[in-house]
DRENBA-168678 format. One record per residue (C-alpha): residue number from 1; residue in one letter; x, y, z. Coordinates in pm, 1 decimal, always signed. Layout:
<num:NUM | residuo:A | east:X | north:Y | up:Z>
...
END
This chain:
<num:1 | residuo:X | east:+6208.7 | north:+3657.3 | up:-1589.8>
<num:2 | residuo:X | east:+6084.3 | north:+3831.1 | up:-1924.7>
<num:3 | residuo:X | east:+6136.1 | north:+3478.7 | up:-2098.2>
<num:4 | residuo:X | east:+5787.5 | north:+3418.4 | up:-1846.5>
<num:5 | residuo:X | east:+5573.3 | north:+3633.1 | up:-2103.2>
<num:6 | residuo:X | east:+5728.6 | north:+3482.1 | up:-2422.1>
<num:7 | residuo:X | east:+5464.9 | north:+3385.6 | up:-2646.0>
<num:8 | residuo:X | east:+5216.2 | north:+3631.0 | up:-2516.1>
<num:9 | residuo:X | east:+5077.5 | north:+3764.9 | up:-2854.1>
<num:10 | residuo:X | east:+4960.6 | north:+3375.1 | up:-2919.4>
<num:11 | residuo:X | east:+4813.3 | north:+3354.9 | up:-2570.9>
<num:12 | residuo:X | east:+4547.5 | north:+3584.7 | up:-2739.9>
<num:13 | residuo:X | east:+4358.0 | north:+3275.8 | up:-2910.6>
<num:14 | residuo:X | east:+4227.2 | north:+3226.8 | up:-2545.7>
<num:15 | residuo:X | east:+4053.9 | north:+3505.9 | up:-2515.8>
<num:16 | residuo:X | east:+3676.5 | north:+3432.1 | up:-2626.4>
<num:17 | residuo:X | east:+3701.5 | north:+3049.3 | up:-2607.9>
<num:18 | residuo:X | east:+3657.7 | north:+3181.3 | up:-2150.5>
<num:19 | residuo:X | east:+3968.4 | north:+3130.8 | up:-2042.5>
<num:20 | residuo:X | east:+4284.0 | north:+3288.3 | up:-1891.7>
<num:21 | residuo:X | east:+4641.4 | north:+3256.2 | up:-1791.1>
<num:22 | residuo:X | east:+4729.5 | north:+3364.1 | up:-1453.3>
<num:23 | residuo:X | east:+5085.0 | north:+3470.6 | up:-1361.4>
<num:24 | residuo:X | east:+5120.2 | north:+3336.2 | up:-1034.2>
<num:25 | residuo:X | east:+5364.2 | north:+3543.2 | up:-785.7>
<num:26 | residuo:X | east:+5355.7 | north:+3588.9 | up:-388.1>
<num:27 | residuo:X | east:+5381.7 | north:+3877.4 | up:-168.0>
<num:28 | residuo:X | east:+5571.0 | north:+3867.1 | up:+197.1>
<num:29 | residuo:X | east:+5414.7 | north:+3520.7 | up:+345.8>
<num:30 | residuo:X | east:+5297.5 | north:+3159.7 | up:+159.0>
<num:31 | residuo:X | east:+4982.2 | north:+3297.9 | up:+46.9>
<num:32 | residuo:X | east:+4986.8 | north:+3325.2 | up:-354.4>
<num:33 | residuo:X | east:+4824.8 | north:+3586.9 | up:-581.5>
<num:34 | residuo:X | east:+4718.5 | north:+3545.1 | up:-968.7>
<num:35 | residuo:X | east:+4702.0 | north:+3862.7 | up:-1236.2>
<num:36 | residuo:X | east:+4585.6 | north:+3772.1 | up:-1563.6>
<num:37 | residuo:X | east:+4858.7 | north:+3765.6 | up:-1806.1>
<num:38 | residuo:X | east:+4686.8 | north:+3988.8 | up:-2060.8>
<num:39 | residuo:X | east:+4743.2 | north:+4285.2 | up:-1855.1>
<num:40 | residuo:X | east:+5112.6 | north:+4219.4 | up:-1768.1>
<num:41 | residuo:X | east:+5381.7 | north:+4396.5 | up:-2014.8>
<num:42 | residuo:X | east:+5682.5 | north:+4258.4 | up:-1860.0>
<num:43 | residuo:X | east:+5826.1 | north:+4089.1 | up:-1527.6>
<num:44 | residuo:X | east:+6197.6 | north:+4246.0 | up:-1366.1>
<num:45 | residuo:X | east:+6396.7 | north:+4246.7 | up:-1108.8>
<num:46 | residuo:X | east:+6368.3 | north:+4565.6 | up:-968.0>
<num:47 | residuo:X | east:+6532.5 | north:+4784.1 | up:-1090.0>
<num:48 | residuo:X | east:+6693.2 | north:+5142.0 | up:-876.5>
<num:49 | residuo:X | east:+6407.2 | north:+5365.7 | up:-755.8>
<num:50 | residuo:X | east:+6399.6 | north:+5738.7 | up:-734.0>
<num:51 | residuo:X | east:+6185.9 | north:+5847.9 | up:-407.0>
<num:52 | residuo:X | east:+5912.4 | north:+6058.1 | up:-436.0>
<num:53 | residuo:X | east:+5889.5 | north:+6333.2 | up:-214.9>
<num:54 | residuo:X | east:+5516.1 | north:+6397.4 | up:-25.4>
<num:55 | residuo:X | east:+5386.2 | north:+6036.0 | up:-256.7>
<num:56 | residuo:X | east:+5131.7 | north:+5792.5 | up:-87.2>
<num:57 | residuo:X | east:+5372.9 | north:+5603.1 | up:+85.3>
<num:58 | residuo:X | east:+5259.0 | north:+5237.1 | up:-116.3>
<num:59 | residuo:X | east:+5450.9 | north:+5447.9 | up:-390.1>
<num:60 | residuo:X | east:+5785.0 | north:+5310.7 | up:-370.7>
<num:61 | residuo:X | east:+5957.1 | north:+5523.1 | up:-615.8>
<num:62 | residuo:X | east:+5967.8 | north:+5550.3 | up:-1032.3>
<num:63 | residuo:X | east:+6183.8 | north:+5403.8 | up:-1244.7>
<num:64 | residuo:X | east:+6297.6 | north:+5495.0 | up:-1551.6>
<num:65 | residuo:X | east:+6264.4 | north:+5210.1 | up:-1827.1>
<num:66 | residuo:X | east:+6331.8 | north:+5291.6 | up:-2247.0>
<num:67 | residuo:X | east:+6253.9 | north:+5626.7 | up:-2177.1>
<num:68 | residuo:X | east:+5951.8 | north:+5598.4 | up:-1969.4>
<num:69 | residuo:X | east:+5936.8 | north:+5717.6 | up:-1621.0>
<num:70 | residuo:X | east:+5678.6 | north:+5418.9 | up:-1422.0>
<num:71 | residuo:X | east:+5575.5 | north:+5443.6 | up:-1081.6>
<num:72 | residuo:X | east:+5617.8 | north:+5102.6 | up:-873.4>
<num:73 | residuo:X | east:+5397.8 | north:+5001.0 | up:-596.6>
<num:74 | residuo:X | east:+5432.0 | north:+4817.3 | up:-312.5>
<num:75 | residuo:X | east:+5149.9 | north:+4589.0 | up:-357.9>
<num:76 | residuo:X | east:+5172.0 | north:+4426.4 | up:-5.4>
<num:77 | residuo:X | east:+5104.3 | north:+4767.5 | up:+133.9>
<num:78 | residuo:X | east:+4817.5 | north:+4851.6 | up:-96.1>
<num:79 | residuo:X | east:+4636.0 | north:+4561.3 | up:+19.9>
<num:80 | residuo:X | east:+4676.6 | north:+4642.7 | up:+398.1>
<num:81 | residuo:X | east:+4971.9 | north:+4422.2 | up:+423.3>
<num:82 | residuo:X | east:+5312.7 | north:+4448.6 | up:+595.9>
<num:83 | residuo:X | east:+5565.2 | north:+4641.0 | up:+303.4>
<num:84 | residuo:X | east:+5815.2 | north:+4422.8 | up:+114.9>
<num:85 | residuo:X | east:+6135.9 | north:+4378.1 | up:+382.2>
<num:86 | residuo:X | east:+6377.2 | north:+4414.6 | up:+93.1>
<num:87 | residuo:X | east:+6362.2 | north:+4533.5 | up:-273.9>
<num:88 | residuo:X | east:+6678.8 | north:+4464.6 | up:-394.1>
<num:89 | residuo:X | east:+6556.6 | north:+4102.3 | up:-478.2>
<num:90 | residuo:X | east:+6207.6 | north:+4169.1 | up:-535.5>
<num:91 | residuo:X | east:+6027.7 | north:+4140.8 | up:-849.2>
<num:92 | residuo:X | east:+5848.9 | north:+4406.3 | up:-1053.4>
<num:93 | residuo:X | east:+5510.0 | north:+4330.0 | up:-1209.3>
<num:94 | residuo:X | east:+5475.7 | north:+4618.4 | up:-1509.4>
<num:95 | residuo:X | east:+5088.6 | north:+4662.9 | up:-1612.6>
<num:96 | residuo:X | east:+4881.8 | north:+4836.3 | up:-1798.8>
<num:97 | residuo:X | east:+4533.2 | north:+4921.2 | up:-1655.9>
<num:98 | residuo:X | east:+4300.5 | north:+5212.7 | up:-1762.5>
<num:99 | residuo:X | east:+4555.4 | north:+5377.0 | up:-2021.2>
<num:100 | residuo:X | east:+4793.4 | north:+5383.6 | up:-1734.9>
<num:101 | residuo:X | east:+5146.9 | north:+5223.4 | up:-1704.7>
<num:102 | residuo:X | east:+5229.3 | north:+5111.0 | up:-1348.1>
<num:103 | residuo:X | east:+5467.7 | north:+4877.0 | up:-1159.2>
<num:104 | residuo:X | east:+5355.9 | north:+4627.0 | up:-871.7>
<num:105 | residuo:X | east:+5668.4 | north:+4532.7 | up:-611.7>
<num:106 | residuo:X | east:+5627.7 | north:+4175.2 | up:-561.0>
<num:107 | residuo:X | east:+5817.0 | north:+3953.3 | up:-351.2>
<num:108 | residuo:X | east:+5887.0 | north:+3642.7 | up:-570.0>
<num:109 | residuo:X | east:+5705.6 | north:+3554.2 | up:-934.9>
<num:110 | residuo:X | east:+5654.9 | north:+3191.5 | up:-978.2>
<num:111 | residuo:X | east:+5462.8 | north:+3071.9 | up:-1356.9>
<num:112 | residuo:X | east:+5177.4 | north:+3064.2 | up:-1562.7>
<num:113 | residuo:X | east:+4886.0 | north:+2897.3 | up:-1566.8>
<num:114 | residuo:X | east:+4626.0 | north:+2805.4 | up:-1789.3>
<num:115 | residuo:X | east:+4273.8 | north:+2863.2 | up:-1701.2>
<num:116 | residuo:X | east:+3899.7 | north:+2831.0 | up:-1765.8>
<num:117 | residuo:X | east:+3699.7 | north:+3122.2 | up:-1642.7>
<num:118 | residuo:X | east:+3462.8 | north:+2844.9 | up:-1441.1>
<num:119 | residuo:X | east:+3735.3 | north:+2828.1 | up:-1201.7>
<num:120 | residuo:X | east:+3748.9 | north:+3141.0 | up:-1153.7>
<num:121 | residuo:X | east:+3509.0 | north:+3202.6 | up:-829.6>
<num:122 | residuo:X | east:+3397.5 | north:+3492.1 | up:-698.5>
<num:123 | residuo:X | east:+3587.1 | north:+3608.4 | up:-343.4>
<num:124 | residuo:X | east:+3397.7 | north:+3444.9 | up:-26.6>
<num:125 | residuo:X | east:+3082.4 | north:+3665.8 | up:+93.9>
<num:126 | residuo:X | east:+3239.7 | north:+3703.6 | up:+450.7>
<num:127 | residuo:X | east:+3542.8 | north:+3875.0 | up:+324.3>
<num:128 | residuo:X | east:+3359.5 | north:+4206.0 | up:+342.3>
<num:129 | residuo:X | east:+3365.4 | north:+4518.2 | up:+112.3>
<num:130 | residuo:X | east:+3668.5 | north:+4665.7 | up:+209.1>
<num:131 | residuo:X | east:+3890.1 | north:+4365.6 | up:+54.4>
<num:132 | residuo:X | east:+4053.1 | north:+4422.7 | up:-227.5>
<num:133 | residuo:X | east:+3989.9 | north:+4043.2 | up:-414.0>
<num:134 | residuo:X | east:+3842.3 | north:+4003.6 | up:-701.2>
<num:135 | residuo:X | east:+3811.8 | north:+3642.9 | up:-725.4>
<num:136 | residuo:X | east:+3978.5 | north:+3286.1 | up:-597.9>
<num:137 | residuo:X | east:+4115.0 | north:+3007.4 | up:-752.5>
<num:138 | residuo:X | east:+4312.3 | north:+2672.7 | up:-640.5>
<num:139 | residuo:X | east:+4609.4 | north:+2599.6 | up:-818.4>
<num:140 | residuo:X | east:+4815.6 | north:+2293.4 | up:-681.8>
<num:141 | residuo:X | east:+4547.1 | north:+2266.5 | up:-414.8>
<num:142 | residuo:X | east:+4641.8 | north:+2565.6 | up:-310.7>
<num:143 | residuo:X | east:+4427.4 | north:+2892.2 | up:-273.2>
<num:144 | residuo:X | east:+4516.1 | north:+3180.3 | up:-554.7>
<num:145 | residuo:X | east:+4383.6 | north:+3527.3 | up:-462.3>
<num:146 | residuo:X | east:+4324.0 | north:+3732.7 | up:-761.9>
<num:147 | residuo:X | east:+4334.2 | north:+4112.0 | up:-648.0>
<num:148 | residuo:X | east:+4099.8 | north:+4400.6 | up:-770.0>
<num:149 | residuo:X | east:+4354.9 | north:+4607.0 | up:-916.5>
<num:150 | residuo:X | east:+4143.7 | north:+4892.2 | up:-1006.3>
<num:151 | residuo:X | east:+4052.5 | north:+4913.0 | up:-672.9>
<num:152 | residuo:X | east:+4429.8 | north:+4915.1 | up:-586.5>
<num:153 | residuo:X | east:+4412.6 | north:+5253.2 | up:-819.3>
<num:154 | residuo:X | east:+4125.8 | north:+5397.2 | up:-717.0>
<num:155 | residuo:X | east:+4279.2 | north:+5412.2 | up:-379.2>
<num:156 | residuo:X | east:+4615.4 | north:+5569.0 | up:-477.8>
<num:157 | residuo:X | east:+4477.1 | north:+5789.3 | up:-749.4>
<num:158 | residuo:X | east:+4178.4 | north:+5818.3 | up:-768.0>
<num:159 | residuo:X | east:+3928.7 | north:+5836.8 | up:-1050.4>
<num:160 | residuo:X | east:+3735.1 | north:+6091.1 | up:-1180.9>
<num:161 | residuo:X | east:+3358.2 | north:+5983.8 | up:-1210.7>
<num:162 | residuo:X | east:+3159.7 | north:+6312.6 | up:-1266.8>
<num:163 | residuo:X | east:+2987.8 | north:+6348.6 | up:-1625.1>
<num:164 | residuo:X | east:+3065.9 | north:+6676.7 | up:-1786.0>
<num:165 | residuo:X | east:+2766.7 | north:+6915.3 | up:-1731.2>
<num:166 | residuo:X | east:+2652.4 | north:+6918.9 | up:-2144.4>
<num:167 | residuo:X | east:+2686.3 | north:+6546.1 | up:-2112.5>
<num:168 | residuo:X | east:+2405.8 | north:+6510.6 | up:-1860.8>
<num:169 | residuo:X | east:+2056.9 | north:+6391.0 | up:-1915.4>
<num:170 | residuo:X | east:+1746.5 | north:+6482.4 | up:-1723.6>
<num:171 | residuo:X | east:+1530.1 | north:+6131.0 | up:-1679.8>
<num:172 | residuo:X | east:+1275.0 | north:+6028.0 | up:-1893.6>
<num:173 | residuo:X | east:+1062.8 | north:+5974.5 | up:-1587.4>
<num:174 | residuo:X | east:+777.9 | north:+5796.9 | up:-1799.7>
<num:175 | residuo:X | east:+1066.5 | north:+5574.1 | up:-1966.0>
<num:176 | residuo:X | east:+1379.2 | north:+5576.8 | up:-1833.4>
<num:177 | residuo:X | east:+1643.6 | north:+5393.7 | up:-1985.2>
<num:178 | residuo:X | east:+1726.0 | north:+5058.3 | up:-1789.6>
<num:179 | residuo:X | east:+2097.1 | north:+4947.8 | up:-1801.7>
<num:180 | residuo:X | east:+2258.5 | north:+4623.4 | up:-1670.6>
<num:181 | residuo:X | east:+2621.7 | north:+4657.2 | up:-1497.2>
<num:182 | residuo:X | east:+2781.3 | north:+4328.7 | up:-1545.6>
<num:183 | residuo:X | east:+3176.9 | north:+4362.9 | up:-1372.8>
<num:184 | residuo:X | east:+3373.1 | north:+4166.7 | up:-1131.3>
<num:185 | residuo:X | east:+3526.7 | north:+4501.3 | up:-941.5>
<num:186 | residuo:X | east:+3325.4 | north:+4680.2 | up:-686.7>
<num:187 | residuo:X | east:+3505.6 | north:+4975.0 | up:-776.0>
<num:188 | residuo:X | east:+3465.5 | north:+4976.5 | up:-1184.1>
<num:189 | residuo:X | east:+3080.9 | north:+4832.4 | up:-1117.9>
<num:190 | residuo:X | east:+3012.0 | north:+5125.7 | up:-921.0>
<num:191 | residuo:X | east:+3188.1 | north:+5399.0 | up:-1148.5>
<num:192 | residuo:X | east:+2955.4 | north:+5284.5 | up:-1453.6>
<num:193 | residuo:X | east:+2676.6 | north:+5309.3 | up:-1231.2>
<num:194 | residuo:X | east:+2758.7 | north:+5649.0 | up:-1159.4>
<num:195 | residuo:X | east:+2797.1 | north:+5754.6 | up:-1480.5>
<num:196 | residuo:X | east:+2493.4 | north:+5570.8 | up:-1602.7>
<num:197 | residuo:X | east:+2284.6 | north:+5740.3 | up:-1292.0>
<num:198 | residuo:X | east:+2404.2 | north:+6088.2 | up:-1428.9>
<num:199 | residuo:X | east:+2239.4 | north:+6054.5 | up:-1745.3>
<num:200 | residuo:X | east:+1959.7 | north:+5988.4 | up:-1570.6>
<num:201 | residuo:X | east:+1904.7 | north:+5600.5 | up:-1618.0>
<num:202 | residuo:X | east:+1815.4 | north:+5310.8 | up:-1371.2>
<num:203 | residuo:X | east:+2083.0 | north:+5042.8 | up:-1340.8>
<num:204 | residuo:X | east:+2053.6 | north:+4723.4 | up:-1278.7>
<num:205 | residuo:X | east:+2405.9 | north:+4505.1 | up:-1096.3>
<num:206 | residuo:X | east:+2567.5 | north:+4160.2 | up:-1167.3>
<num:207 | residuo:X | east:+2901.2 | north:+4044.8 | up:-1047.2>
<num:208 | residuo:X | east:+3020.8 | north:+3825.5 | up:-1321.6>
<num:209 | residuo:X | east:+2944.7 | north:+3690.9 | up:-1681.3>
<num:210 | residuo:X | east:+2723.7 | north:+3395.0 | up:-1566.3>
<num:211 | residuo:X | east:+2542.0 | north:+3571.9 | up:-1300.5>
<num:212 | residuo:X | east:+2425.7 | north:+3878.7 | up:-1548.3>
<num:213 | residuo:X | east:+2298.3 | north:+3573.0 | up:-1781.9>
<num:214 | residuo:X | east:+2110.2 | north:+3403.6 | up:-1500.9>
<num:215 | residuo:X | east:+1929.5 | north:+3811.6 | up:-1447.6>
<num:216 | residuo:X | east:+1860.9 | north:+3820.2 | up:-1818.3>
<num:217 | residuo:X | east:+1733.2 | north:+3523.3 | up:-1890.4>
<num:218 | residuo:X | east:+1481.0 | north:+3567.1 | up:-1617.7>
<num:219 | residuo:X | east:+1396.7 | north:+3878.7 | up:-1739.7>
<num:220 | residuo:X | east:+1258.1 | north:+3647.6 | up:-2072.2>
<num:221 | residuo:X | east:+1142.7 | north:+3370.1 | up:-1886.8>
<num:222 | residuo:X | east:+787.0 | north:+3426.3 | up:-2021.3>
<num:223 | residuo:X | east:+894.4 | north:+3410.8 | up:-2363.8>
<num:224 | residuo:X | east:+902.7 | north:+3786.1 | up:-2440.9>
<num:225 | residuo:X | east:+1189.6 | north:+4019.4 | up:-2568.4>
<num:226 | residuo:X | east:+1469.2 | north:+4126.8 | up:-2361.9>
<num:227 | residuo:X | east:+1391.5 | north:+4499.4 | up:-2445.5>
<num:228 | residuo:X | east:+1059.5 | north:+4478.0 | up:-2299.7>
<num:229 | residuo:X | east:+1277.7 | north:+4484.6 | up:-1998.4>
<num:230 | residuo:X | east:+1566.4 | north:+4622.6 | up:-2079.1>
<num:231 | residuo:X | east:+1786.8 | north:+4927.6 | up:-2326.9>
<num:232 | residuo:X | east:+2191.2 | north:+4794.3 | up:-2296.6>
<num:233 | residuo:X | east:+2402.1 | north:+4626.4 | up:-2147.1>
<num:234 | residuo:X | east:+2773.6 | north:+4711.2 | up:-2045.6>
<num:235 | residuo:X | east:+2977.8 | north:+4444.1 | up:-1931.6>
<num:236 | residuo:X | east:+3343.4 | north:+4379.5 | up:-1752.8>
<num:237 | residuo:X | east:+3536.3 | north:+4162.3 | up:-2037.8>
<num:238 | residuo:X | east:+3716.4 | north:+3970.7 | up:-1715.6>
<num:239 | residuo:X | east:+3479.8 | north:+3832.7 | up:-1472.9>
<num:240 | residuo:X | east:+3487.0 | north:+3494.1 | up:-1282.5>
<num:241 | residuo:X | east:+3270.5 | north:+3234.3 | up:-1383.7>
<num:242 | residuo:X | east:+3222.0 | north:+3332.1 | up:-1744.6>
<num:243 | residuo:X | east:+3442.5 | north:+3671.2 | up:-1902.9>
<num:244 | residuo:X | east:+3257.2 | north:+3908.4 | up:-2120.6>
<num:245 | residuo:X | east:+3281.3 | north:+3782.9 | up:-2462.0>
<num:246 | residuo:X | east:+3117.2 | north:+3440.6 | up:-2386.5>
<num:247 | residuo:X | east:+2840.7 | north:+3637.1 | up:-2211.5>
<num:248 | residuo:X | east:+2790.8 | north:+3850.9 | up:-2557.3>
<num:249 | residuo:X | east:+2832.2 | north:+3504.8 | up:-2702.1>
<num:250 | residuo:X | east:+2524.6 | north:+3372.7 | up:-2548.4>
<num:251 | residuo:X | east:+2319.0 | north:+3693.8 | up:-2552.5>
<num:252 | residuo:X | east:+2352.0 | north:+3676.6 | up:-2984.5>
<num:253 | residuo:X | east:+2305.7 | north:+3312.9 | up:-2966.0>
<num:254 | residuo:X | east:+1922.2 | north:+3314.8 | up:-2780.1>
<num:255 | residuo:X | east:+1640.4 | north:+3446.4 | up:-3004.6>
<num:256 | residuo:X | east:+1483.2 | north:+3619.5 | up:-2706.3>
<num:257 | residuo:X | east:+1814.1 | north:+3835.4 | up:-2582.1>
<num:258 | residuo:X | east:+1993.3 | north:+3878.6 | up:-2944.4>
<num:259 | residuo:X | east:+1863.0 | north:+4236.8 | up:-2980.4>
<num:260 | residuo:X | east:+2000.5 | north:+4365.1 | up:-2681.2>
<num:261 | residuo:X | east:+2293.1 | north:+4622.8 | up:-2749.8>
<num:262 | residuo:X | east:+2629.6 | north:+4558.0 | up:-2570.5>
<num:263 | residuo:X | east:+2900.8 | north:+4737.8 | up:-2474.0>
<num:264 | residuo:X | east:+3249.6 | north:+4541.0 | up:-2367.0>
<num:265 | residuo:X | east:+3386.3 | north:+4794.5 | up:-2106.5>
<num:266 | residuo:X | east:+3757.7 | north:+4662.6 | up:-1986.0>
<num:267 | residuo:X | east:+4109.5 | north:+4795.0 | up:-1876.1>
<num:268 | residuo:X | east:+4241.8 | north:+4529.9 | up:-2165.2>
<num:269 | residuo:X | east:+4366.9 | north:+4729.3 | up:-2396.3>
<num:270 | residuo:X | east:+4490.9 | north:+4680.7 | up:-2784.4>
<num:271 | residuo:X | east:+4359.4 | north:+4609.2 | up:-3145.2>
<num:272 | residuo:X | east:+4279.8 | north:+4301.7 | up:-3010.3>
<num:273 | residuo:X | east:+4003.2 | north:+4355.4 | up:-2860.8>
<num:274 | residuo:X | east:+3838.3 | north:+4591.1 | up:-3128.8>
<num:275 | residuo:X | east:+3832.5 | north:+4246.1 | up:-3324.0>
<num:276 | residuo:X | east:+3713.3 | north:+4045.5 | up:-3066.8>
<num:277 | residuo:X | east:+3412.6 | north:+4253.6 | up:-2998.4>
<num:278 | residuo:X | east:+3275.8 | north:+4205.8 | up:-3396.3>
<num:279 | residuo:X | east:+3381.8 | north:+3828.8 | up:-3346.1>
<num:280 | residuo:X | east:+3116.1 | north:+3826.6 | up:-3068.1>
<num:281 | residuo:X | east:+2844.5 | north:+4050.2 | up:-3189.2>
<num:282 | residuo:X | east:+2934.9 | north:+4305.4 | up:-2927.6>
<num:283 | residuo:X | east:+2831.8 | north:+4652.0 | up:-3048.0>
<num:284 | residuo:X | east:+3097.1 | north:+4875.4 | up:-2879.3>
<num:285 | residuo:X | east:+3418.4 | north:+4824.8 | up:-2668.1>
<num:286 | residuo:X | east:+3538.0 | north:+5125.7 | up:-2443.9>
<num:287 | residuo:X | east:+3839.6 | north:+5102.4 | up:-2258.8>
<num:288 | residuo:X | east:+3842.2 | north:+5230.2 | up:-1885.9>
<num:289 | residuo:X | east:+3755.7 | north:+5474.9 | up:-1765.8>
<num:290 | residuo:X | east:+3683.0 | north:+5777.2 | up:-1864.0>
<num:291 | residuo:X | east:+3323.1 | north:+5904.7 | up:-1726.9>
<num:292 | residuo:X | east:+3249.3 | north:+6152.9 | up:-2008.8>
<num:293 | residuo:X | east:+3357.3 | north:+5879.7 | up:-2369.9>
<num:294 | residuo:X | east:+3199.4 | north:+5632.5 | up:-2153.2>
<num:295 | residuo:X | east:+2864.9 | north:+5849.5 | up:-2127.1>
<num:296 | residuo:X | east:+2927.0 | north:+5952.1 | up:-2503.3>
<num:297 | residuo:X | east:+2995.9 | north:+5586.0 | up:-2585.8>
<num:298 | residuo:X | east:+2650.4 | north:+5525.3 | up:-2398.1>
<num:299 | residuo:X | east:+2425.2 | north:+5765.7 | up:-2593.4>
<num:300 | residuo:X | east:+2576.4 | north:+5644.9 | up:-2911.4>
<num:301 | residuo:X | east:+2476.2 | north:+5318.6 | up:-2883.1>
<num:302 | residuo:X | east:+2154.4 | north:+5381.2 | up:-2723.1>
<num:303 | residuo:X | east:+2102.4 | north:+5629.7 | up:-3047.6>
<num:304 | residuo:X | east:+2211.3 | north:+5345.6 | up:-3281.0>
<num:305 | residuo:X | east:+1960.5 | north:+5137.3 | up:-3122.2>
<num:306 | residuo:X | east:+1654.0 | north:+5303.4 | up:-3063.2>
<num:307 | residuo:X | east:+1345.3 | north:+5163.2 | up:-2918.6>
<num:308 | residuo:X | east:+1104.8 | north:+5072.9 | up:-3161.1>
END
């Protein structure tokens, strides 16, 4: 199953041009899931677990692989599902999200698929908060659910969101700074907003690449300058719809947004995306999440860009 991520390093080229590749793989049940390829290090049977004694239960056990000791997750059971029967054939999905090295117990893994971001849709309205999708697709005429990892996370580890207290800001009541949250996760959306709201600035919310376009660009419908309206924005690099380098792609390309700093805030990791973010015009990329280098991150570019 490893020969499923061959190639992976040239699968990079997509990134930027607003597309994907989802590896498709199912859980117990017909329904099929999607996790973009990017974040997947490697696909294996599973392999022995060691039990964890007093763990959150959707922790199966660790493993120990090349000298690193991974805990793997039941990912049926972190979604509120029914736990995998039978591990002995199941499939491991190893990740990396937010600095963080985890495995994902799946029942079956099936193939990739190439993608454009506009087919990426955000998840129904009537699915409610507590679900844990981040987006739907159809592949083979077939629904895809694409699940909100970090919300997975959050759940089983939690995150720490509080700003050190020399990192805090009182407000600038007679001009705050105005920030727009542009992210895909209800969970990472909100823990920027936090972190933004403890320096003491106003925040603004969009749920994907196209939509935070469609708020700017109103914002300089009248033919003024976006920061009239607004200081930075910070934006998701995944997103349905359109990802976050196209959307720093269009804000350099329109003479009325260009001068508007942005931040590319993602749990992608690697040298890659350092380049990426000068091929785009982005001014900063911060990987998740850390509440106080995201705050310092903040102030820096805010600092870098002054209002005039």
């Amino acid at each position: 199953m490893s020969s499923v991520l061959d190639g992976v390093d040239q699968r990079t080229q997509l990134v930027g041009q607003n597309r994907l590749e989802l590896l498709l793989f199912r859980l117990s049940g017909r329904q099929r899931y999607g996790i973009n390829v990017f974040k997947v290090q490697e696909v294996i049977h599973c392999p022995p677990l060691t039990a964890l004694p007093h763990a959150d239960p959707i922790v199966r056990g660790i493993a120990n692989m090349r000298g690193r000791t991974i805990p793997v997750m039941d990912l049926a059971m972190a979604i509120g599902k029914r736990p995998l029967a039978s591990i002995e054939d199941a499939f491991v999905i190893i990740t990396e999200y937010n600095r963080s090295i985890q495995g994902f117990l799946v029942d079956s893994v099936e193939r990739i698929v190439n993608m454009n971001w506009e087919e990426i849709m955000p998840p129904p309205k009537g699915v409610g908060k507590g679900n844990f999708l981040t987006a739907v697709t159809r592949v083979d005429d077939e629904l895809v659910e694409i699940i909100d990892v970090e919300k997975v996370l959050s759940d089983i580890v939690g995150t720490q969101v509080d700003v050190s207290e020399d990192l805090r800001d009182e407000a600038d009541e007679e001009s705050p700074i105005r920030i727009l949250i542009v992210d895909d996760s209800s969970v990472a959306r909100n823990q920027v907003k936090r972190t933004c709201e403890q320096l003491g600035m106003t925040t603004l919310l969009a749920g994907n690449g196209r939509e935070g376009l469609d708020m700017l660009l109103d914002m300089v419908r009248d033919g003024g300058n976006i920061r009239d309206h607004l200081d930075l924005v910070i934006s998701d690099v995944e997103m349905p719809e359109m990802d976050g380098y196209t959307l720093t792609t269009e804000i350099r390309k329109n003479d009325h947004l260009r001068e508007i700093p942005v931040m590319l805030h993602t749990s992608l990791s690697g040298v890659f995306n350092q380049d990426m973010v000068k091929k785009v015009g982005a001014d900063k990329f911060v990987p998740k999440f850390n509440a106080d280098e995201l705050a310092r991150m903040v102030r820096e570019t805010l600092d870098e860009h002054s209002r005039q």
